[in-house]
C-alpha positions, -999 to +999 in steps of 0.1 A: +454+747+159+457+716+182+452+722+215+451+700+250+432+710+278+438+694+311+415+698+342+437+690+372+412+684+392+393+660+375+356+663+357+333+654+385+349+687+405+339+717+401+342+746+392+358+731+356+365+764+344+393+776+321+422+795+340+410+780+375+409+740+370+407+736+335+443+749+315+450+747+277+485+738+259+491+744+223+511+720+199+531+741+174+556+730+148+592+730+153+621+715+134+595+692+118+582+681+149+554+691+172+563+709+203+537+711+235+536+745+249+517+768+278+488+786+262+498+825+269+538+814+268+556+832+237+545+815+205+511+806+217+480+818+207+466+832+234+489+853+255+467+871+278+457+853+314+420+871+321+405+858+353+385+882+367+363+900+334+334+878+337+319+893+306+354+882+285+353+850+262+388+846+265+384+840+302+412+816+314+420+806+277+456+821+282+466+809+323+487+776+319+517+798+316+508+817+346+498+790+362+535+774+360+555+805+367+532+824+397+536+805+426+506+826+441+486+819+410+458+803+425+459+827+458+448+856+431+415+834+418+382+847+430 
């Protein structure tokens, strides 16, 4: 799988944490081309945007989607 995370916040800033700074995007073939999509859009691997189970690996691997389409995303971050 080839993936691209991007921290929109840059490195030095905390907290450089998936699904609050840190979001992941997903190139997957189509028409014999690579296409760049939201991790947890349709077709992605991870669908699920967890932000709150601490105790969940998949914390934030599944938010750029959400992050694009809830415009009170980042009210909803603890």
């Amino acid at each position: 799988m080839n993936t691209i995370g991007v921290d929109i916040n840059g490195k030095q800033r905390l907290p450089n944490a998936l699904g609050h700074d840190v979001f992941l995007f997903q190139m997957v073939p189509e028409n014999n081309n690579l296409k760049l999509i939201q991790m947890g859009s349709e077709g992605s691997l991870y669908l699920s945007c967890n932000i709150t189970g601490r105790s969940d690996p998949y914390n934030g691997l599944g938010c750029a989607y959400k992050v694009l389409t809830d415009a009170n995303y980042f009210k909803k971050l603890r």
